[in-house]
mmCIF file of the N, C-alpha and C atoms, coordinates in Angstrom:
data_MODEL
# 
_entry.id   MODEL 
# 
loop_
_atom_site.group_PDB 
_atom_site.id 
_atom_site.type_symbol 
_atom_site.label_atom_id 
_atom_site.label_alt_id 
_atom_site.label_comp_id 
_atom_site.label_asym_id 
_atom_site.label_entity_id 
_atom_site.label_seq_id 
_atom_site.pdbx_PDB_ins_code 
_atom_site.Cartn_x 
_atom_site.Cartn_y 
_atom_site.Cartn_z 
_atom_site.occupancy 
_atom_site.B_iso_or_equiv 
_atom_site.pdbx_formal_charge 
_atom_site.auth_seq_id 
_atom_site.auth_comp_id 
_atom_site.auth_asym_id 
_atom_site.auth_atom_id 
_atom_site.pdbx_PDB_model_num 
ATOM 1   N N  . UNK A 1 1  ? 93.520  92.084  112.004 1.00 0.00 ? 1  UNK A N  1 
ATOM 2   C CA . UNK A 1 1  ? 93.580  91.730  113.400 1.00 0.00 ? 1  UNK A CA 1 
ATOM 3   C C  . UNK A 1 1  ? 93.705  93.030  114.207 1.00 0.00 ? 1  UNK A C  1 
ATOM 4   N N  . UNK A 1 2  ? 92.973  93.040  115.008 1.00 0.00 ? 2  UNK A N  1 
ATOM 5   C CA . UNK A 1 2  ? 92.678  94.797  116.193 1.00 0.00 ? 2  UNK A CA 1 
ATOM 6   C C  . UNK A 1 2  ? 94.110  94.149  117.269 1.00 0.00 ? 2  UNK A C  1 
ATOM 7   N N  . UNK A 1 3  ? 94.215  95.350  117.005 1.00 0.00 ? 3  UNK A N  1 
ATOM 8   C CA . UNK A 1 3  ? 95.925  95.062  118.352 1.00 0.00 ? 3  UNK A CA 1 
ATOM 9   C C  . UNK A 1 3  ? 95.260  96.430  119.468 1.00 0.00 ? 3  UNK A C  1 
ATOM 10  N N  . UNK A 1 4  ? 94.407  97.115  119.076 1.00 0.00 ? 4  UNK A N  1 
ATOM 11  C CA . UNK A 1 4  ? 94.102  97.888  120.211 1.00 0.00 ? 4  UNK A CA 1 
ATOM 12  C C  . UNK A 1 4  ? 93.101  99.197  119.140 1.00 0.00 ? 4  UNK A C  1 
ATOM 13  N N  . UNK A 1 5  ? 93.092  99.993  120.440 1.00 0.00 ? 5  UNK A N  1 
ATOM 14  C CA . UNK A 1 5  ? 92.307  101.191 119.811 1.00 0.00 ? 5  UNK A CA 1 
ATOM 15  C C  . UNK A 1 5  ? 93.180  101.737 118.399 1.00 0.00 ? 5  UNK A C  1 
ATOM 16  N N  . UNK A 1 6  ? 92.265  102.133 117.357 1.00 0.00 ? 6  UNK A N  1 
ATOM 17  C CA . UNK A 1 6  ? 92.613  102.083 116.228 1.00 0.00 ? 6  UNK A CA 1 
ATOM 18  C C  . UNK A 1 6  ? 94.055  101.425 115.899 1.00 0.00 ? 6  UNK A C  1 
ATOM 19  N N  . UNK A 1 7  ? 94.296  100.620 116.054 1.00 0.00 ? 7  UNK A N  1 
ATOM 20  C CA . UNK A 1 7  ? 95.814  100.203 115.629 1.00 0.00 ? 7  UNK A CA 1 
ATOM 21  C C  . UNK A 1 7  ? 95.375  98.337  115.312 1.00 0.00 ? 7  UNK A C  1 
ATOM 22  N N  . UNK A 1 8  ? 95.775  98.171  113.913 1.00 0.00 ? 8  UNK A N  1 
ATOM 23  C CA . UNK A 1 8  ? 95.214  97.431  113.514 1.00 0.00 ? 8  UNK A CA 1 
ATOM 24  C C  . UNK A 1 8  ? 96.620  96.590  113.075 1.00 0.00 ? 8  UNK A C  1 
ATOM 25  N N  . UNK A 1 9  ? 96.593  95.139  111.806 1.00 0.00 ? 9  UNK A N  1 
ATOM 26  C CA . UNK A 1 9  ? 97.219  94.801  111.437 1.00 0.00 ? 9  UNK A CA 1 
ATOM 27  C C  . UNK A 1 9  ? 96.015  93.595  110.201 1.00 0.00 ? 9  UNK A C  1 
ATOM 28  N N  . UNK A 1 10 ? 96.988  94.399  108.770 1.00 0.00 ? 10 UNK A N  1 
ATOM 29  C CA . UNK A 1 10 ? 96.461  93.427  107.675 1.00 0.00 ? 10 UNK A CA 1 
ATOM 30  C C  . UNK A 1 10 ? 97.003  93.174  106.313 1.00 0.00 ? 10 UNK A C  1 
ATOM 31  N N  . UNK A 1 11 ? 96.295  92.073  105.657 1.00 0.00 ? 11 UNK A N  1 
ATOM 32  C CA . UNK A 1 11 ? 97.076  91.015  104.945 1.00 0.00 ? 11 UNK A CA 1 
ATOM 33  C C  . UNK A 1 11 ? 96.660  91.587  103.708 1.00 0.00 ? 11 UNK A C  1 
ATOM 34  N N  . UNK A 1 12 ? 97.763  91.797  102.668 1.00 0.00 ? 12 UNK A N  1 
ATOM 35  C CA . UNK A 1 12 ? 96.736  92.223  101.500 1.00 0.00 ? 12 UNK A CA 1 
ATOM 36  C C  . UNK A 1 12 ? 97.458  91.592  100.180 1.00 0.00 ? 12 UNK A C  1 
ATOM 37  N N  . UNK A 1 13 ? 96.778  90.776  99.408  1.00 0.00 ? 13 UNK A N  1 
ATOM 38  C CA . UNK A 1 13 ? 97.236  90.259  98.232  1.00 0.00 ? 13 UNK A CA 1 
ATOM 39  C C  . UNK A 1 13 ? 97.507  91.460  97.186  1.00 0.00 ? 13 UNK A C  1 
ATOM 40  N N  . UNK A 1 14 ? 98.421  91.078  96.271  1.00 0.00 ? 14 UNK A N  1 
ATOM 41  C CA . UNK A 1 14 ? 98.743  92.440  95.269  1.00 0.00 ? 14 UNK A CA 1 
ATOM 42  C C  . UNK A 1 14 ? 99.723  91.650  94.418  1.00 0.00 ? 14 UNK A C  1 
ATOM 43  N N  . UNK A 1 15 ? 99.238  91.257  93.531  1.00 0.00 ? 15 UNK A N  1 
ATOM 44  C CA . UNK A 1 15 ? 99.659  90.927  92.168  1.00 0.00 ? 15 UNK A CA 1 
ATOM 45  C C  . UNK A 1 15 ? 100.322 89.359  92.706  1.00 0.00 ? 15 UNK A C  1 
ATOM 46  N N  . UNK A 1 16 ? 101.116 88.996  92.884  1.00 0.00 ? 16 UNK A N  1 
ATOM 47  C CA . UNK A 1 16 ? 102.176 87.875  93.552  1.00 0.00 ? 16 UNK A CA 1 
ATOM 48  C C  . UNK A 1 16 ? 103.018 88.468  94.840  1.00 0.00 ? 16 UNK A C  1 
ATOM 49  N N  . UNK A 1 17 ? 102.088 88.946  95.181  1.00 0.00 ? 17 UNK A N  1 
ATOM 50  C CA . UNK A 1 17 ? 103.207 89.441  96.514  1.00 0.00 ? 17 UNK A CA 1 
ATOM 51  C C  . UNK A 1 17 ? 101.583 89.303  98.033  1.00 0.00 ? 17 UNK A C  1 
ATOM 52  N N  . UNK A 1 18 ? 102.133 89.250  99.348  1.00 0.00 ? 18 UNK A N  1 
ATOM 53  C CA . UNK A 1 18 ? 101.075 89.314  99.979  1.00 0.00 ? 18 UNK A CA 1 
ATOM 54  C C  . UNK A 1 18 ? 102.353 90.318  101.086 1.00 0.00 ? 18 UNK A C  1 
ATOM 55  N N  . UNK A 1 19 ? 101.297 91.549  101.317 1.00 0.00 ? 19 UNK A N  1 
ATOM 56  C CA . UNK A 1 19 ? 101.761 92.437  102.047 1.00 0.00 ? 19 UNK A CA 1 
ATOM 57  C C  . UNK A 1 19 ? 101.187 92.327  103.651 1.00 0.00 ? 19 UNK A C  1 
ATOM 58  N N  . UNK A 1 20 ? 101.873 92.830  104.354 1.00 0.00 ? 20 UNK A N  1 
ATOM 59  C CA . UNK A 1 20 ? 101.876 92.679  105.808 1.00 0.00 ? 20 UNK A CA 1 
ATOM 60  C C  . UNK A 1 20 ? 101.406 94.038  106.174 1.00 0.00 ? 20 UNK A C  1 
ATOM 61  N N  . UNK A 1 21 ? 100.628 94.739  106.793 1.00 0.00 ? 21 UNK A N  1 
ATOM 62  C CA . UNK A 1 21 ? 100.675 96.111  106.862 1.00 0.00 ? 21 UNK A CA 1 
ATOM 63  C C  . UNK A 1 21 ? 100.194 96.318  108.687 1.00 0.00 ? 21 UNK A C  1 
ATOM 64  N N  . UNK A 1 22 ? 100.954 97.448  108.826 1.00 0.00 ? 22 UNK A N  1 
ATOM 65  C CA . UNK A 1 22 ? 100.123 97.820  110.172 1.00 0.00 ? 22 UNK A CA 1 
ATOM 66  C C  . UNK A 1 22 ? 99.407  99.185  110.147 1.00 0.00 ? 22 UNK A C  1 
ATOM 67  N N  . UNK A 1 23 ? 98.351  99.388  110.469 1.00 0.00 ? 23 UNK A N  1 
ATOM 68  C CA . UNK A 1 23 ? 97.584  100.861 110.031 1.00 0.00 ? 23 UNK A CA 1 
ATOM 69  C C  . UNK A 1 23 ? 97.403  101.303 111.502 1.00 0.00 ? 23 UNK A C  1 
ATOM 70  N N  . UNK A 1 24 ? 97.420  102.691 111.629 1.00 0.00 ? 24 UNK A N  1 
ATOM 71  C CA . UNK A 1 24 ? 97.055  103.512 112.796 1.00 0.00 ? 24 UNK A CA 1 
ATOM 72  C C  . UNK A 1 24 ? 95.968  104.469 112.111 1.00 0.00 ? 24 UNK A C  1 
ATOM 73  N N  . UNK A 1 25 ? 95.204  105.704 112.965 1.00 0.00 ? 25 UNK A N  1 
ATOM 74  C CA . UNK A 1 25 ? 94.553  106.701 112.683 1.00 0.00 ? 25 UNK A CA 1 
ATOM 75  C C  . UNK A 1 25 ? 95.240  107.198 111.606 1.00 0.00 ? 25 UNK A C  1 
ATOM 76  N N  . UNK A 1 26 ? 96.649  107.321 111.783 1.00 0.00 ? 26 UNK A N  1 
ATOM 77  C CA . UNK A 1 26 ? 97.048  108.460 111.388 1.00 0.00 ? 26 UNK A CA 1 
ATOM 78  C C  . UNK A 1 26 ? 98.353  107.378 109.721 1.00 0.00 ? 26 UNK A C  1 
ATOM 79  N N  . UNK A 1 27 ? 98.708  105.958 109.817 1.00 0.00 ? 27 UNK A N  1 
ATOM 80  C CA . UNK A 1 27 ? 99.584  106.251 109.158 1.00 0.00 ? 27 UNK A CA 1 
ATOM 81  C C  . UNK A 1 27 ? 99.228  104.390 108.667 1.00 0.00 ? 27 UNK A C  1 
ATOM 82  N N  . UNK A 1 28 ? 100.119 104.021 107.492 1.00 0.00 ? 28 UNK A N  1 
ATOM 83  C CA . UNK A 1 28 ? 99.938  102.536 107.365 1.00 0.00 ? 28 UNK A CA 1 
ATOM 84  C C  . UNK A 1 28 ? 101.817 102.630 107.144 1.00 0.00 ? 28 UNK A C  1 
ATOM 85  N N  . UNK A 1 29 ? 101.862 101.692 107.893 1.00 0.00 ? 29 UNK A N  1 
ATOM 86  C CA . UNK A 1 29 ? 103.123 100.760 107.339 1.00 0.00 ? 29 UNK A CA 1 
ATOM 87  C C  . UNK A 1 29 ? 103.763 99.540  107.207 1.00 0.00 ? 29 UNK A C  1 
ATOM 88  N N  . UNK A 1 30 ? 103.964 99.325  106.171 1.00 0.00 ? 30 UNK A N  1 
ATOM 89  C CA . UNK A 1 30 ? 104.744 98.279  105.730 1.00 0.00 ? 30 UNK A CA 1 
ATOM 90  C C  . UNK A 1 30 ? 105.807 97.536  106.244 1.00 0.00 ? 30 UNK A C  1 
ATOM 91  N N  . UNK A 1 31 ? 105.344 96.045  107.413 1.00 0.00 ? 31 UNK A N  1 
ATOM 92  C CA . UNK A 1 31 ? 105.617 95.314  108.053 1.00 0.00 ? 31 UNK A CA 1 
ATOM 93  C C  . UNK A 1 31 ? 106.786 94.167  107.421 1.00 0.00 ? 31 UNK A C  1 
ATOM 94  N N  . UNK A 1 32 ? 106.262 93.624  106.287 1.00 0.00 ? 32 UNK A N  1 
ATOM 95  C CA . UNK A 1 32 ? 106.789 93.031  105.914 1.00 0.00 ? 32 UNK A CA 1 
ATOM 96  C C  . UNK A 1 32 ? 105.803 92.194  104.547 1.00 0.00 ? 32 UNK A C  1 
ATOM 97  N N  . UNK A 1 33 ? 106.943 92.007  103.382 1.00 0.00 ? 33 UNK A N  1 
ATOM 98  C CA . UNK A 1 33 ? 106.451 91.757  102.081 1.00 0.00 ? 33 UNK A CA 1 
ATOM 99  C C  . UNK A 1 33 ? 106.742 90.162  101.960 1.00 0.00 ? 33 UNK A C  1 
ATOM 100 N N  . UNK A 1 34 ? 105.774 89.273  101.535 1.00 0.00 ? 34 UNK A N  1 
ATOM 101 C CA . UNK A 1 34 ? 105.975 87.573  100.704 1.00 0.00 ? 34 UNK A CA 1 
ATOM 102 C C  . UNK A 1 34 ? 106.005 87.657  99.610  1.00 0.00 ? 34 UNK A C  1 
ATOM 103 N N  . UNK A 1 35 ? 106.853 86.656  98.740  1.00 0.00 ? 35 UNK A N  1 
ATOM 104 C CA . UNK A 1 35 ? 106.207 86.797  97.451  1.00 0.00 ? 35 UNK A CA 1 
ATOM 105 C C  . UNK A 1 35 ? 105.768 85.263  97.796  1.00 0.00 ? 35 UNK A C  1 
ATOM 106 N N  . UNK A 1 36 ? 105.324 85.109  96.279  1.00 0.00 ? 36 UNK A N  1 
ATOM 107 C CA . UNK A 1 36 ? 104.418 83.992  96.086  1.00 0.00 ? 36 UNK A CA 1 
ATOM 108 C C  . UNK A 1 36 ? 104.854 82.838  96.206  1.00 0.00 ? 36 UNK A C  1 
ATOM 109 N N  . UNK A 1 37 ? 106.036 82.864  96.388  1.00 0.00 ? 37 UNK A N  1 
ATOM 110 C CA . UNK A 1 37 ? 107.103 81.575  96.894  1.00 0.00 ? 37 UNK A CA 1 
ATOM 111 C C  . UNK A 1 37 ? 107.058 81.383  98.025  1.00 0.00 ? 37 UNK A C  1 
ATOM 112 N N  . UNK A 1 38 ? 107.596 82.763  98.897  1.00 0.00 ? 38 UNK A N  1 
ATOM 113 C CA . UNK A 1 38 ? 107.202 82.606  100.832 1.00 0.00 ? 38 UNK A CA 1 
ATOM 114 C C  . UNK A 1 38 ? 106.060 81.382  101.107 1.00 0.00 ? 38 UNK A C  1 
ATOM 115 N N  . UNK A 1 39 ? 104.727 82.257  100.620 1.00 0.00 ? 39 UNK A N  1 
ATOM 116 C CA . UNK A 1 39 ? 103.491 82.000  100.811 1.00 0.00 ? 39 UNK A CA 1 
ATOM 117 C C  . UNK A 1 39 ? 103.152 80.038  100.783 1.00 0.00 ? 39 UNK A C  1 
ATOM 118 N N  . UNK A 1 40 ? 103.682 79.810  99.481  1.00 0.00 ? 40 UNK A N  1 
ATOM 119 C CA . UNK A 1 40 ? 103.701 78.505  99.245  1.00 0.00 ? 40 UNK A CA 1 
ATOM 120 C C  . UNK A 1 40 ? 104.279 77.642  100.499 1.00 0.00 ? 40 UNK A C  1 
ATOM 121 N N  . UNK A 1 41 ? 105.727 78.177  100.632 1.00 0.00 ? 41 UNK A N  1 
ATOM 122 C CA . UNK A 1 41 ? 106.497 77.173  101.129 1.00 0.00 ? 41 UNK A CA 1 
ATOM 123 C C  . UNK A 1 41 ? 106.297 77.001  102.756 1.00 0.00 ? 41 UNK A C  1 
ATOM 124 N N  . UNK A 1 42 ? 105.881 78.520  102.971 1.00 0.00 ? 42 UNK A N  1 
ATOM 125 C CA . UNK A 1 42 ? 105.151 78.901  104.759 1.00 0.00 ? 42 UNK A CA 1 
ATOM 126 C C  . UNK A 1 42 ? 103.930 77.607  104.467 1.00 0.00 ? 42 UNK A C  1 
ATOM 127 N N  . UNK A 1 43 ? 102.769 77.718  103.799 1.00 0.00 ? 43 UNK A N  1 
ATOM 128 C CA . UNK A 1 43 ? 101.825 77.017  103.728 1.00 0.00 ? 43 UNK A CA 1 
ATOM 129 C C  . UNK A 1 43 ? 102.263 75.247  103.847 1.00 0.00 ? 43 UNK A C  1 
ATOM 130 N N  . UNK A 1 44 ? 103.144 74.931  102.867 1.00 0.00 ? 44 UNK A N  1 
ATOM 131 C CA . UNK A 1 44 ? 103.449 73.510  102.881 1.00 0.00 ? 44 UNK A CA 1 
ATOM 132 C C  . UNK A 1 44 ? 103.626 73.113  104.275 1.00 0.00 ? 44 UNK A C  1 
ATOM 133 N N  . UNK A 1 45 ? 104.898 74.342  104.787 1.00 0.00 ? 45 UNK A N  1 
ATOM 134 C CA . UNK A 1 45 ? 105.693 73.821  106.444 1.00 0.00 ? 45 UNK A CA 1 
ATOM 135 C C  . UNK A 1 45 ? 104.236 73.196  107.018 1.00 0.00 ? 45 UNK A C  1 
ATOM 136 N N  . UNK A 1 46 ? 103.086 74.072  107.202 1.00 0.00 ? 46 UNK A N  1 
ATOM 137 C CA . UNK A 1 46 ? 101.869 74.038  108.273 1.00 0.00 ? 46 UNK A CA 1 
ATOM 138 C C  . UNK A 1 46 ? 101.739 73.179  107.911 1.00 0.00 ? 46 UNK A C  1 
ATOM 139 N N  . UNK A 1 47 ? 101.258 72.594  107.120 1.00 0.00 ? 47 UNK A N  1 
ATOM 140 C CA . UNK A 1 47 ? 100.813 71.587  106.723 1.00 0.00 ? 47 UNK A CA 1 
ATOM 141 C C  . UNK A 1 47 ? 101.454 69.928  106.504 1.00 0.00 ? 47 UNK A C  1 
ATOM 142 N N  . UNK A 1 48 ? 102.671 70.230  106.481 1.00 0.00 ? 48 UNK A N  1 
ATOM 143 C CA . UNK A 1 48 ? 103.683 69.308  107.307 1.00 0.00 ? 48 UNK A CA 1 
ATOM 144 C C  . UNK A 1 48 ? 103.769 68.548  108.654 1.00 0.00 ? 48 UNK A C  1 
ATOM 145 N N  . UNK A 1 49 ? 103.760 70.096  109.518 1.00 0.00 ? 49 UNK A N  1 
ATOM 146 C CA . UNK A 1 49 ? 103.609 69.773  110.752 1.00 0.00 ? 49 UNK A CA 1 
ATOM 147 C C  . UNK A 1 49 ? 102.273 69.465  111.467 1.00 0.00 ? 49 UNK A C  1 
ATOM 148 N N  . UNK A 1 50 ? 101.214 69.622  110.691 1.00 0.00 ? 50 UNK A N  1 
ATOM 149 C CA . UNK A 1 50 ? 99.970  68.946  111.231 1.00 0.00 ? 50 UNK A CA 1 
ATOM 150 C C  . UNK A 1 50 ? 99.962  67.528  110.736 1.00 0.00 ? 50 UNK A C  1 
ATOM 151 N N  . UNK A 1 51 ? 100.630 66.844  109.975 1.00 0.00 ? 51 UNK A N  1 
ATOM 152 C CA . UNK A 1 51 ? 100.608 65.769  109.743 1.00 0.00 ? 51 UNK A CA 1 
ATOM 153 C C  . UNK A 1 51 ? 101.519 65.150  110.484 1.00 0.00 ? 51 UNK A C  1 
ATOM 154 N N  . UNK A 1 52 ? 102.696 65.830  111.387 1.00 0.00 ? 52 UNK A N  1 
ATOM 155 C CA . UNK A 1 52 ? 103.821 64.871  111.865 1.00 0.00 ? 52 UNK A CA 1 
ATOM 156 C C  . UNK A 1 52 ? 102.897 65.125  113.200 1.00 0.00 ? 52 UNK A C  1 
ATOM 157 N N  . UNK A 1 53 ? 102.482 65.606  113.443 1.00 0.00 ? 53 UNK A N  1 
ATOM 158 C CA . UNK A 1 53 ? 101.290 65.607  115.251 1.00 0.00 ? 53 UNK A CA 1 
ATOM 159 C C  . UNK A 1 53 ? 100.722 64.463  114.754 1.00 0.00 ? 53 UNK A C  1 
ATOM 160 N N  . UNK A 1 54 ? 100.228 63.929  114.114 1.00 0.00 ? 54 UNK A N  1 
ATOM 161 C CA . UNK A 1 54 ? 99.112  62.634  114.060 1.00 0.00 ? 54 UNK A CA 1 
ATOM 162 C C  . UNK A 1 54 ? 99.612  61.487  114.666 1.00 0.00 ? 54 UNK A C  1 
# 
């Protein structure tokens, strides 16, 4: 996702973990880490709550 001139933000799978990263020209850092549990249980919530809207 472009947040502006070179300053970006992205998702990167890596073994059981999905990393959060923010990259500039000059540097990447590490936003914030899921493991494969987060991922699941974030996913279920969404999917929860599109069913309680119906």
């Amino acid at each position: 996702m472009p947040l502006g001139r070179s300053k970006n933000i992205y998702t990167v799978s890596v073994n059981a973990k999905t990393l959060v990263l923010g990259a500039t020209e000059n540097q990447i850092t590490l936003l914030r880490e899921f493991s494969e549990e987060e991922i699941a249980q974030y996913t279920k919530d969404l999917c929860d709550e599109e069913y309680d809207d119906e």
